[in-house]
Structure formats: C-alpha cells, structure tokens
LOLO-372935 format. One line per 3 residues: number of its first residue (from 1); their letters; for each residue z, y, x of N, C-alpha, C. Coordinates in steps of 0.2 Angstrom, whole numbers, plus 5000, padded with zeros to 4 digits. Layout:
! residues N
NUM = A = Z Y X Z Y X Z Y X; ...;
***
This chain:
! residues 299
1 = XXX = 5855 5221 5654 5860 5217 5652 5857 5212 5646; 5853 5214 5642 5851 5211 5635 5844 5207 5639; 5841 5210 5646 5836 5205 5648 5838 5199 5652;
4 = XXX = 5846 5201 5654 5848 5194 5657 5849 5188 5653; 5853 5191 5648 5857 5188 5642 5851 5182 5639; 5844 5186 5639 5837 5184 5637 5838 5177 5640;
7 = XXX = 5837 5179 5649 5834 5174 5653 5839 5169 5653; 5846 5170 5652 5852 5165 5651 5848 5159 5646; 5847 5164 5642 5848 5158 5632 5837 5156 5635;
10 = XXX = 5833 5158 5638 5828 5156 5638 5828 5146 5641; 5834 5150 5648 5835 5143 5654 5839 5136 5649; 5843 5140 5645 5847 5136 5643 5844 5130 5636;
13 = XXX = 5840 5133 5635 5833 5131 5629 5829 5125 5630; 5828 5130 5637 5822 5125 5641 5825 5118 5645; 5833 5118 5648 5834 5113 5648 5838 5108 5643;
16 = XXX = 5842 5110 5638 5840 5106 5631 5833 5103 5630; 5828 5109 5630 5821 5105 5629 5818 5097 5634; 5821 5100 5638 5818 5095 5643 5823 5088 5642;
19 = XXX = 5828 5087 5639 5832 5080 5637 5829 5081 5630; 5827 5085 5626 5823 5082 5618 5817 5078 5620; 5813 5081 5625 5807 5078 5624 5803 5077 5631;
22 = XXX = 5810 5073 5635 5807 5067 5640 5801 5065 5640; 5796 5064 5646 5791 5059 5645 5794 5052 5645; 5788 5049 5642 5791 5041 5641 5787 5038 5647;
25 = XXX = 5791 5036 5651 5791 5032 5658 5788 5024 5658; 5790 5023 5664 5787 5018 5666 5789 5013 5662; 5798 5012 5663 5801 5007 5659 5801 5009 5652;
28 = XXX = 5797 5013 5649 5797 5013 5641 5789 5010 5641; 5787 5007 5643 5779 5008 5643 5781 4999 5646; 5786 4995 5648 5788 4990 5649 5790 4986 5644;
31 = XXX = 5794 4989 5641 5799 4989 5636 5793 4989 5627; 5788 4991 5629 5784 4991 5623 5779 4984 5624; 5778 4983 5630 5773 4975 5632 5775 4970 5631;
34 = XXX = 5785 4972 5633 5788 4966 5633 5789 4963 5624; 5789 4969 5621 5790 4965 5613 5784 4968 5608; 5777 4966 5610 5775 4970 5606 5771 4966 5599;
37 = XXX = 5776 4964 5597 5774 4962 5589 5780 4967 5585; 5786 4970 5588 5788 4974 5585 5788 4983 5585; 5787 4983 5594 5786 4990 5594 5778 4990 5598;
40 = XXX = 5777 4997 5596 5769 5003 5596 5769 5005 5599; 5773 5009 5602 5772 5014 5608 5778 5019 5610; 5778 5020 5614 5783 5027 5615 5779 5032 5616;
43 = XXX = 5781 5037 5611 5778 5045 5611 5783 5049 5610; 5781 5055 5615 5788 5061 5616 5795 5060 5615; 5796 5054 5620 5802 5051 5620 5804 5047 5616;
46 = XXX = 5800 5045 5610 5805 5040 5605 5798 5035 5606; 5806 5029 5604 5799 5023 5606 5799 5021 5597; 5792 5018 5594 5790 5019 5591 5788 5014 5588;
49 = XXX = 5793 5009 5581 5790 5003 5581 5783 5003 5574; 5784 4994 5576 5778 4994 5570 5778 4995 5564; 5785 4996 5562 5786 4998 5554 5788 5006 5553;
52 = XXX = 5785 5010 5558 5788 5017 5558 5795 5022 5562; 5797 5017 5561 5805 5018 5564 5805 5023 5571; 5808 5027 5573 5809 5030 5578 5814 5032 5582;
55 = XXX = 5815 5030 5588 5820 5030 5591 5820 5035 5597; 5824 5037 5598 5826 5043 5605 5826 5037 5610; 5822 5039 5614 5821 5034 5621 5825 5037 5628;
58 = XXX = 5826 5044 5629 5832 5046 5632 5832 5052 5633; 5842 5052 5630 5845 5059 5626 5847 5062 5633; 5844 5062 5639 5844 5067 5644 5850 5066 5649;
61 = XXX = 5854 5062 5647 5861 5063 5648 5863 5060 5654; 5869 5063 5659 5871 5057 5663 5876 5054 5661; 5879 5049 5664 5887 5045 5661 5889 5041 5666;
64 = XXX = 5894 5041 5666 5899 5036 5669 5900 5027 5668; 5901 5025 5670 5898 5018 5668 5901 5017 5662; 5907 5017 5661 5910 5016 5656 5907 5020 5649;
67 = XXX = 5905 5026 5650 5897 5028 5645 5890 5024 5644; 5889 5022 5653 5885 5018 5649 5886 5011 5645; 5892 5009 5646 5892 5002 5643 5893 5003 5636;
70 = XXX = 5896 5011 5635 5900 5011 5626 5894 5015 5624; 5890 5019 5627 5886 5025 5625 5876 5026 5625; 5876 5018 5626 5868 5020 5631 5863 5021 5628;
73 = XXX = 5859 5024 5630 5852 5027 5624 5848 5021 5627; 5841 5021 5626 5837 5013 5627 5836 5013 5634; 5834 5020 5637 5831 5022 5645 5836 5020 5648;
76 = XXX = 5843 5019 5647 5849 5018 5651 5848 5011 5653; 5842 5007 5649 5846 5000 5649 5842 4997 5656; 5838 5000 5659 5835 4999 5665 5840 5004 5671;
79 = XXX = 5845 5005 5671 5848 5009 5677 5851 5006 5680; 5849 5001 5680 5851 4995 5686 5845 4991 5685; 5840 4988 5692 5836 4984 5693 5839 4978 5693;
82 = XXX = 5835 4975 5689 5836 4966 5688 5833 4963 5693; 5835 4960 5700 5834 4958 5704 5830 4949 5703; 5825 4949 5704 5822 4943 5701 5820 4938 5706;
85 = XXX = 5821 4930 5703 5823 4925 5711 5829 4924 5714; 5825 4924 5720 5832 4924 5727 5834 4930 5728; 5832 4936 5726 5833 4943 5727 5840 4940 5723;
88 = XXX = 5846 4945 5725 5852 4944 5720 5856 4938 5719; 5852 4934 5722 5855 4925 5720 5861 4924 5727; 5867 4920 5726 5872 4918 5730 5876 4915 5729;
91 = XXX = 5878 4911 5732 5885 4906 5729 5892 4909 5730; 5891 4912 5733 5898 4917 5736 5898 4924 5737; 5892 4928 5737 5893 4935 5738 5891 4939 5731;
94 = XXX = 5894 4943 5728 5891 4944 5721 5889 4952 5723; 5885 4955 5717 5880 4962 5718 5886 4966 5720; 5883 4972 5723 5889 4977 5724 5894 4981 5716;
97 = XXX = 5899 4985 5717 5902 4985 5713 5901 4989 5705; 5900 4987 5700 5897 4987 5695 5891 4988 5692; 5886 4983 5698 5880 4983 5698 5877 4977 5693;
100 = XXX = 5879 4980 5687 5877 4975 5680 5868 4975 5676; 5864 4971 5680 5857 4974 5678 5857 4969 5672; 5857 4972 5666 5856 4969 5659 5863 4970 5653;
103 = XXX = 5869 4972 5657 5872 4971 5654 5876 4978 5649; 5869 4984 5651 5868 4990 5651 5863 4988 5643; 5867 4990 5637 5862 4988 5628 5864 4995 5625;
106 = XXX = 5859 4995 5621 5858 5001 5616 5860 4996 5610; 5866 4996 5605 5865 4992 5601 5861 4992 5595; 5861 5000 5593 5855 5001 5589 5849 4999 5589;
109 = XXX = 5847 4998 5596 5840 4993 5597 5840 4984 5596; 5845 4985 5596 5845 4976 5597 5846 4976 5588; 5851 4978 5586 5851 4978 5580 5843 4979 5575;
112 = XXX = 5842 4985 5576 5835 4984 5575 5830 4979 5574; 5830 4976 5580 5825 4971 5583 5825 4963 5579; 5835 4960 5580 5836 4956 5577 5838 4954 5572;
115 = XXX = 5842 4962 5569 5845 4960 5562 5853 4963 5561; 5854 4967 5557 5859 4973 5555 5866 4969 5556; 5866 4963 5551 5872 4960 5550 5870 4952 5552;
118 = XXX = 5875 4948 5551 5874 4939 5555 5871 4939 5548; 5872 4940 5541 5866 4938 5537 5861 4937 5538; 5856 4944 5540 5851 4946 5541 5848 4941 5548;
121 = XXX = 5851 4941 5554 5850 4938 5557 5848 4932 5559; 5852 4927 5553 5853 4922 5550 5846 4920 5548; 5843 4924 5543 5837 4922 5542 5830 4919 5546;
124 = XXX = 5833 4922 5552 5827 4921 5558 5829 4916 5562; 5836 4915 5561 5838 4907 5565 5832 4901 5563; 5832 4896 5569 5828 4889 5569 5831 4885 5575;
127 = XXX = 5833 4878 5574 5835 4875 5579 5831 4873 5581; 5830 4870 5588 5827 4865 5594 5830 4861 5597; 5825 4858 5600 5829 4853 5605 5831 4855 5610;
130 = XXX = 5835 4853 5614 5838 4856 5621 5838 4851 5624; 5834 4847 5631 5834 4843 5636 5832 4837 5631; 5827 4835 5628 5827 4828 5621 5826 4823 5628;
133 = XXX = 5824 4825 5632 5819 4819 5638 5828 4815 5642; 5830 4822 5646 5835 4819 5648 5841 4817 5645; 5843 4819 5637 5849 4818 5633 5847 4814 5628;
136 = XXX = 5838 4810 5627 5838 4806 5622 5840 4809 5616; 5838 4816 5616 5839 4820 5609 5845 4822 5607; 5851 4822 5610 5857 4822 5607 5857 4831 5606;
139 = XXX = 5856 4836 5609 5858 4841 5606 5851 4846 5603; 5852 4850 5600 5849 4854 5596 5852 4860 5596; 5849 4867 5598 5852 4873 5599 5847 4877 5592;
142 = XXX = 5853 4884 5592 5850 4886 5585 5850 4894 5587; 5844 4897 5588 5840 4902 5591 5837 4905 5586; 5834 4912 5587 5831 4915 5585 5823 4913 5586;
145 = XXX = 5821 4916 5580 5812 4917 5580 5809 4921 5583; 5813 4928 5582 5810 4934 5580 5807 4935 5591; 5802 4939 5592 5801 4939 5598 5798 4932 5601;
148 = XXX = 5797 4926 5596 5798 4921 5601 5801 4918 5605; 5806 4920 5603 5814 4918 5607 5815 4910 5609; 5812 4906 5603 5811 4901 5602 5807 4896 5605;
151 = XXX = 5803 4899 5606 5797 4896 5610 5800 4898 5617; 5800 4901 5618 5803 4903 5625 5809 4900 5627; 5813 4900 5623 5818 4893 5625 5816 4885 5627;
154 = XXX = 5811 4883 5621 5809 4877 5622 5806 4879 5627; 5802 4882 5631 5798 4881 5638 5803 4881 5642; 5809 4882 5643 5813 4883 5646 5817 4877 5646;
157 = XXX = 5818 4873 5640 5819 4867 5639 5816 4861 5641; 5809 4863 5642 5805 4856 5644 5803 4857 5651; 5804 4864 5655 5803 4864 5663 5811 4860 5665;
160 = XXX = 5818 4861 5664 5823 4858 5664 5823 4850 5663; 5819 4848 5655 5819 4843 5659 5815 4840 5664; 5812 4841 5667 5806 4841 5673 5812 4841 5678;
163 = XXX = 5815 4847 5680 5820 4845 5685 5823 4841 5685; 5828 4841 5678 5833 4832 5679 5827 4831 5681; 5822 4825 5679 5820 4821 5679 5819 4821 5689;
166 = XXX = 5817 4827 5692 5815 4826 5699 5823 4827 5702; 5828 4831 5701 5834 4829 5701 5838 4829 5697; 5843 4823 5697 5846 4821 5688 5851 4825 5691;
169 = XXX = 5856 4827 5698 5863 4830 5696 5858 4836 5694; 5854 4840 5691 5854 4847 5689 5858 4845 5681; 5858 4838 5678 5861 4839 5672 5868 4842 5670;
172 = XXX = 5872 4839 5675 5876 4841 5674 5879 4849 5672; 5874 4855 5674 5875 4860 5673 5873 4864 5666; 5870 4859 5663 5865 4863 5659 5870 4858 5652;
175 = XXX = 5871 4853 5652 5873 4847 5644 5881 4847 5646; 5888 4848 5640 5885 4851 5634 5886 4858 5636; 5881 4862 5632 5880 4870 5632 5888 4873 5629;
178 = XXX = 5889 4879 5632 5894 4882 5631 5892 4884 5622; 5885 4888 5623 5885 4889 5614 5881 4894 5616; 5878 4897 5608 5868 4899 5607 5872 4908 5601;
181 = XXX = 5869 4907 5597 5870 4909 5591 5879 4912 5589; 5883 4916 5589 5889 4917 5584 5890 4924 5584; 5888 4928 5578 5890 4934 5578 5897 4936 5579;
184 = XXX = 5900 4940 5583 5906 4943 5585 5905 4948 5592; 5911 4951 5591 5909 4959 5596 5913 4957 5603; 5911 4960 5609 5913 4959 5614 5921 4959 5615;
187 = XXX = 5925 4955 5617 5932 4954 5617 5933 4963 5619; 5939 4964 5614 5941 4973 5616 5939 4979 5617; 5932 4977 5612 5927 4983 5609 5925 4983 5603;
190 = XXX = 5920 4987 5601 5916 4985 5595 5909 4988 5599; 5907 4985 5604 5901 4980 5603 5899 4974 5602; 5894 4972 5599 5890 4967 5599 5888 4962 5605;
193 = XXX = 5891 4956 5606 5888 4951 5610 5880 4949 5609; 5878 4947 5613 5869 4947 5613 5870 4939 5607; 5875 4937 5610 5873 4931 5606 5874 4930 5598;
196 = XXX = 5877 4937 5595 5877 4938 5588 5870 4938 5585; 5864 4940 5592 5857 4941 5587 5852 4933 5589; 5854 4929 5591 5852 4922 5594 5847 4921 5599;
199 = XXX = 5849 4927 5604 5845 4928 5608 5848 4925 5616; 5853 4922 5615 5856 4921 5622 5861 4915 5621; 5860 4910 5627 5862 4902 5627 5869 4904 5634;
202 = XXX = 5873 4899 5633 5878 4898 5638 5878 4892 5640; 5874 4887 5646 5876 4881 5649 5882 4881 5651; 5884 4875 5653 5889 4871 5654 5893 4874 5657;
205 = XXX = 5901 4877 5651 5906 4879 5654 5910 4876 5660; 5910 4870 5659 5914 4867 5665 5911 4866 5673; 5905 4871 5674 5901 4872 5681 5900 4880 5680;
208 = XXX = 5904 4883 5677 5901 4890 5676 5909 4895 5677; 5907 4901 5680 5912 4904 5682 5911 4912 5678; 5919 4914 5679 5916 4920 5672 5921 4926 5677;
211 = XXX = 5919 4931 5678 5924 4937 5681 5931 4937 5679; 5933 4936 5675 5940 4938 5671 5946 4933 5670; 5942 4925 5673 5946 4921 5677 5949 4921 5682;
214 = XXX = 5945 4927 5687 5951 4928 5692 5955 4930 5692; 5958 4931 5687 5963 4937 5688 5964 4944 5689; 5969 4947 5694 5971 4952 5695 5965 4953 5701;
217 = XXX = 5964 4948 5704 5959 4948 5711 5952 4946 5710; 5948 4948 5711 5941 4951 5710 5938 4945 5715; 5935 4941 5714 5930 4938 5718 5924 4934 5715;
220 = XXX = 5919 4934 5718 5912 4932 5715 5913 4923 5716; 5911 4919 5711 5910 4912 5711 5903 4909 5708; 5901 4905 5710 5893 4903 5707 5894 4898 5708;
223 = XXX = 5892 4892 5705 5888 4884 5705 5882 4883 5704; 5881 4886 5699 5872 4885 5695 5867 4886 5703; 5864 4883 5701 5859 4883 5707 5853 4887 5706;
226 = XXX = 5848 4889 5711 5845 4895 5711 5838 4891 5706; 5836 4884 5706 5828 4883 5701 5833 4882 5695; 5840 4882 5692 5839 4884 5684 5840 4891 5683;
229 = XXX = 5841 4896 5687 5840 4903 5687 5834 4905 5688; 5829 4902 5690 5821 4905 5691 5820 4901 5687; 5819 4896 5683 5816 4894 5677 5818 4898 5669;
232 = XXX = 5824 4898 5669 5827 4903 5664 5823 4911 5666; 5823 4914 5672 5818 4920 5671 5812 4919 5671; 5808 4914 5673 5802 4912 5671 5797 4913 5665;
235 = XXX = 5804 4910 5660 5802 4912 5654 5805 4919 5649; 5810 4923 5654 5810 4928 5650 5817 4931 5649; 5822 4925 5652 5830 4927 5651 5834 4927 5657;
238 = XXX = 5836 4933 5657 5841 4936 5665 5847 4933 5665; 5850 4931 5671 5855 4928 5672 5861 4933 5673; 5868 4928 5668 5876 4933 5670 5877 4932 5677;
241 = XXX = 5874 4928 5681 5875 4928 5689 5874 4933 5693; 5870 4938 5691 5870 4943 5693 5873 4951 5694; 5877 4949 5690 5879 4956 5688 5888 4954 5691;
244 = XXX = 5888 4961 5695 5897 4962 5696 5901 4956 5694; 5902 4961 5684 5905 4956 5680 5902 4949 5678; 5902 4945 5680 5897 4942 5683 5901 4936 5676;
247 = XXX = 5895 4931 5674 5896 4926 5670 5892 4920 5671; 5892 4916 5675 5886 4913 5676 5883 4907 5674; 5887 4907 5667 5885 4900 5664 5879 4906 5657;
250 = XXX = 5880 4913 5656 5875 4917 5652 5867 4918 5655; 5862 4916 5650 5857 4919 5650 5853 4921 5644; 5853 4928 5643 5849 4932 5636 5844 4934 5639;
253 = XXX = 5838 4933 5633 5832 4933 5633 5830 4944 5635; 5827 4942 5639 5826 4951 5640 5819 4953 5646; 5814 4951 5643 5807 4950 5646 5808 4957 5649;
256 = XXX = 5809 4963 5646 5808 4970 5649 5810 4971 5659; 5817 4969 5656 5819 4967 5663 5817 4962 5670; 5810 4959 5666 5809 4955 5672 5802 4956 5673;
259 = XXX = 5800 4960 5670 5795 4963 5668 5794 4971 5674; 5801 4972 5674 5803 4977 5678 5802 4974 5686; 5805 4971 5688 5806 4965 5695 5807 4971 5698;
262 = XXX = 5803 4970 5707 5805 4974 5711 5803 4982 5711; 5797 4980 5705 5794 4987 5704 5795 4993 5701; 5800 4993 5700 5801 4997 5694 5806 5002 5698;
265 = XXX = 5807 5009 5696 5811 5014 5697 5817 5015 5695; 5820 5015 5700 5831 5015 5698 5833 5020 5696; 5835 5022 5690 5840 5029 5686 5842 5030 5691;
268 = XXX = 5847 5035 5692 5849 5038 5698 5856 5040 5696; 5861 5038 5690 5867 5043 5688 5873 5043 5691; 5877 5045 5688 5885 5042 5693 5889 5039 5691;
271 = XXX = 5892 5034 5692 5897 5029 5689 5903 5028 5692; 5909 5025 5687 5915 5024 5691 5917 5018 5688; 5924 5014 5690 5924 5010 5690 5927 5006 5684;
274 = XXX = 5926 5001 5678 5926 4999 5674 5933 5000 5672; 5938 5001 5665 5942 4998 5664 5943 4990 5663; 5947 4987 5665 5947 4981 5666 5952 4980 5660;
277 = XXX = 5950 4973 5656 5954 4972 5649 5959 4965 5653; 5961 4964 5649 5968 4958 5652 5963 4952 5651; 5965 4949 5659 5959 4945 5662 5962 4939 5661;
280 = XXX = 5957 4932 5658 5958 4926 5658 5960 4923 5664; 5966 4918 5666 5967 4918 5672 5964 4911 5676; 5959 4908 5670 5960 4899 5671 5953 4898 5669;
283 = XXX = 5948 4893 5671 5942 4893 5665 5944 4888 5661; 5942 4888 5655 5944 4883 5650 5945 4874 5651; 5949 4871 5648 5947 4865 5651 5948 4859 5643;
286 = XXX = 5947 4862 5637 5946 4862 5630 5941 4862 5627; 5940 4859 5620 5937 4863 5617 5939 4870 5613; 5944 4868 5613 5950 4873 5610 5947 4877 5613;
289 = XXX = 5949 4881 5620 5948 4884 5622 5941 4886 5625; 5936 4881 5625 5929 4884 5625 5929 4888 5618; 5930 4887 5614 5930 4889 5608 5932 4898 5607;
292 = XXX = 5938 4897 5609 5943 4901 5611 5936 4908 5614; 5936 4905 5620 5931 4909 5626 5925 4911 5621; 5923 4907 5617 5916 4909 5613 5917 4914 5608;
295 = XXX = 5922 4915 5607 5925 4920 5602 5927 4926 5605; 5927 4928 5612 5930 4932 5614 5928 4931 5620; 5922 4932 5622 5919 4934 5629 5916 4941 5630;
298 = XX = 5915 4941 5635 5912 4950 5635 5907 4949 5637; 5901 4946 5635 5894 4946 5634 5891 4943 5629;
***
C-alpha cells in the first residue's frame, strides 16, 4: 500500500514537474529574435530579459478559449498560427471559428515590454508622418520607440505611399486613421488594448469593418485590400482581418508572429465558444462616435 501511495505522489510530482520546467520551444526561441534589444534568452522555461526579469514561458496548462483570452501565459500567444499573405486573406469568408492568431496576449509581457502605466508609456511616445507624399503632410501618428516600433511604421508609411502613388483609390483606405496611441482596457474586461502601449494603428474607420457590427448575426466583411495587408506584415504588424473576431481596419506590431508564418507548430488545446458582449449594431458614421469606438473596442 505504502509503495503504491509512493508511486501515486512520485507520478503526480513528475507531471507538476513537467509544467514547471517546459523546454523552451521553437516559438520561444521566435519570440527572443523578434525583440532582441529587450529579451536574452529563454531558459528552463522563463524567457529571460535583458535587465534580469524572469518570466514563465509556459505554466503547462490547457484552457478554454475564454482562458485564453483572460489567462494566457507567453506560449499561449502562438496557439493559433498567423496565416501570412494570401494564406488567411478574403473578402467574404473569415477564419474558422475562433481562430484568433494574435489576439491571444499575456499582459504582463506587454506591460513589461512597453510600460506599466500610460505614464510610463508615454515617455517612449514619438510622432511621425503618416503618408506626407500622398497627404502633403497633413497627418502625424504618435507611436512608440521602444522595439522600433517607429521605424517600422515609417517603412510601412513610405511603401503606402508608393501604392497610392501607383494606385491613388488605395487612399482612401488608409487617411484619416481611425487612431494609434490611447490607454484603455478592452470594452467589458480589464485587459489592455494593444493600442494603450503605442504599438498598434487603426486605418480608415469608414472602409473597415469590425465583428460586433453585426449584430446578433455573425458574418465576416473585408474591404481593405490584400497589398496594404502584405505591406503592413512586411514590416512586422499582423492584421484584425484575420481573426474570427475580426477588425479590419486594426494592425499591431508583432514581428514574433510573422516570424512564426507557415513554419511554426500549432498548440494543440481545447476551446469553446466566446462569450459575446452587447454587439455594436452600426459602424460609426461620427466623429462622435469613431471616438465613442476608440474608447471601447475590443482590441
């Protein structure tokens, strides 16, 4: 009895141990390329930045979708493949259902990365031009440094303008932006939208379609055309067009992700279906009301 007892508490040890100290994978070994002026390395599962800091890279766990949207450790945040190009792209047919590659965040890493509170954040803000060729300089967007975020927009800014220039209707999708920069948490949670750490632009609300528009009734809509969706990953920012809950006037900076593309290996957990918050029936057609949307979006 006492050497069952043993072999119970030896098994039960050993697979606790095996969720403390995961090898660190493929996608952690991504996830350190993709930002490496702040993080080192991953070692025995924590990824390891360059001021010391330690973090659990993944606490073994499975979860439900709705776990991973409120619960997710860093490994979580590749459990869905980012589909990169024409892979994933359509005007009419959106990913199957709750197939959200990006919109899976550990917020304690991002916080980390960009800054605890909009103070702190704040300090790393810088504006740029956004399209100066095609708009004669009229807008300026205000982005983060940190990662390069900044630069990587302006490349993103100046391939765009190259398209107007080769096709001007691309303007109209892209001027004026829906908005860059505003700390506030996802409408009817407390997390963090991306765009609190100034890592994520909204072009042109009134060509952009958002999941919660629909209603009651669930269907996918797209405008944005597929070269300002391959330019924007080009340099490093995954499109809301992708994802189920789909947004597709959003794209945040997330080099890991794309970095991932076809190659990378899919988490394997079990998911169920989202609770759904009370759904915007109309897209905006205000500033009011863009306004309104930028204060209470769910990215």
């Amino acid at each position: 009895m006492k050497r069952r007892q043993w072999i119970i508490r030896v098994l039960i040890l050993s697979m606790l141990g095996a969720a403390a100290y995961a090898e660190c994978d493929a996608n952690a070994q991504r996830l350190v390329r993709a930002y490496p002026d702040r993080l080192k390395e991953c070692r025995d599962n924590r990824i390891v930045w360059r001021d010391g800091t330690r973090m659990i890279y993944d606490d073994g766990k499975k979860k439900s979708f709705d776990s991973l949207l409120n619960q997710a450790d860093i490994e979580d945040m590749f459990h869905f493949r980012y589909p990169k190009g024409a892979s994933g792209y359509s005007r009419s047919r959106g990913p199957s259902k709750n197939y959200d590659p990006g919109r899976i965040r550990n917020e304690k890493f991002f916080r980390k990365m960009y800054g605890d509170s909009a103070t702190e954040v704040r300090r790393h803000l810088t504006r740029i031009p956004w399209l100066p060729r095609s708009t004669h300089g009229r807008y300026r967007i205000t982005v983060t440094r940190i990662n390069g975020v900044d630069r990587a927009l302006a490349a993103v800014s100046r391939d765009l303008d190259r398209l107007v220039a080769r096709e001007p209707s691309m303007k109209k999708y892209l001027v004026p932006i829906g908005g860059t920069f505003m700390w506030r948490s996802i409408a009817g949670t407390h997390r963090l939208s991306v765009h609190s750490f100034g890592a994520a632009i909204d072009i042109n609300v009134k060509h952009s379609a958002y999941w919660r528009w629909n209603g009651k009734h669930y269907r996918y809509r797209n405008e944005i055309p597929l070269s300002i969706v391959e330019i924007f990953e080009r340099h490093g920012f995954i499109w809301g067009g992708k994802w189920y809950h789909y947004d597709t006037m959003h794209f945040e900076y997330r080099p890991e992700l794309l970095d991932v593309g076809k190659r990378a290996p899919v988490s394997v957990k079990s998911a169920r279906g989202v609770q759904g918050q009370k759904a915007r029936n109309s897209p905006p057609n205000s500033l009011e009301q863009i306004k309104e949307l930028n204060d209470g979006r769910s990215f």
